[in-house]
C-alpha positions, 0 to 999 in steps of 0.5 A: 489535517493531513497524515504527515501533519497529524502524526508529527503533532503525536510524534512531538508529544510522544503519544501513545494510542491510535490514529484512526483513518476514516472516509471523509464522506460518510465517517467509514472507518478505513484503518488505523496507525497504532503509536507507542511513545511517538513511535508508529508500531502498527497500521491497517489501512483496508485490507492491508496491515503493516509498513505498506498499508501505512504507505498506502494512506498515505498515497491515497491521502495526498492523491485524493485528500478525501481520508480524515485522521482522529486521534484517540488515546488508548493503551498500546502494548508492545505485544501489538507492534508489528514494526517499529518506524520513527516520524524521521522514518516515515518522512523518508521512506513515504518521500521514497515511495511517493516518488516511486508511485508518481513514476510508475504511474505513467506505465500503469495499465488500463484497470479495465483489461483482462491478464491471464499467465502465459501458461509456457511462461511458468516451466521455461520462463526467467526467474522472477522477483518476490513483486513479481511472484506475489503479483502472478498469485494475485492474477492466478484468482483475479484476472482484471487488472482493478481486482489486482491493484486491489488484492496486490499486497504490495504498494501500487507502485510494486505492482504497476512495476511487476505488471510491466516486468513480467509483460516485458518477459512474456509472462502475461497475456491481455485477453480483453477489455 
């Protein structure tokens, strides 16, 4: 059952409990969403928590089919929730950002090149978004664009974004494959 189909199922009970994300493979768990009377209030999907790794799952879920959703009921106390998202919510804002994503998956880089900062960039260049500042703190410890999609805190799509901006301004050099 895919995401959008299990958390309408416990969104039209108004469950309350969780729903764990695990690797259809092996059974490794990879995260949970956290529900409180059919609301999603909590996610962790592999080193990511919140809105985005709920975004996250999803995307990797309609990419690759390979996540599998169980259902477990337990209490959830509202000290847990760090957001609040309707099912309606969810539908929206994941239709968004998976079109988004589709886009901005032509001008994704090869995983394999090497980014330094472009050390004149950083005293004279222009400004920067918050997308850009967290990618360019990502790169200042992981210079291969893999390592980068990986540790980015932001959705995939962000990130494929602020590495094609901040090559537009200068402030990224390819070294090497």
């Amino acid at each position: 059952m895919s995401l959008i189909k299990t958390l309408a199922d416990q969104a039209a009970l108004n469950f309350t409990g969780r729903v764990n994300f695990l690797d259809r493979s092996n059974g490794e768990y990879l995260g949970k969403a956290s529900l409180i009377e059919g609301d999603i209030v909590f996610a962790q999907y592999r080193k990511g928590v919140g809105k985005p790794a709920l975004f996250n799952c999803l995307i990797d879920e309609m990419e690759k089919s390979d996540i599998s959703f169980v259902v477990e009921p337990e209490i959830v106390h509202h000290s847990e929730a760090i957001f609040l998202l309707t099912y309606d919510d969810f539908l929206v804002v994941g239709q968004k950002i998976y079109q988004a994503y589709c886009s901005s998956k032509k001008f994704r880089p090869p995983e394999n090149l090497r980014l330094i900062i472009n050390p004149s960039f950083i005293p004279k260049g222009p400004e920067i978004s918050y997308s850009e500042f967290e990618t360019l703190t990502v790169i200042s410890d992981f210079n291969k664009v893999s390592d980068v999609y990986k540790e980015s805190p932001l959705l995939e799509f962000q990130t494929v974004n602020s590495l094609v901006s901040l090559r537009k301004k200068g402030a990224l050099k390819v070294v090497d494959k």
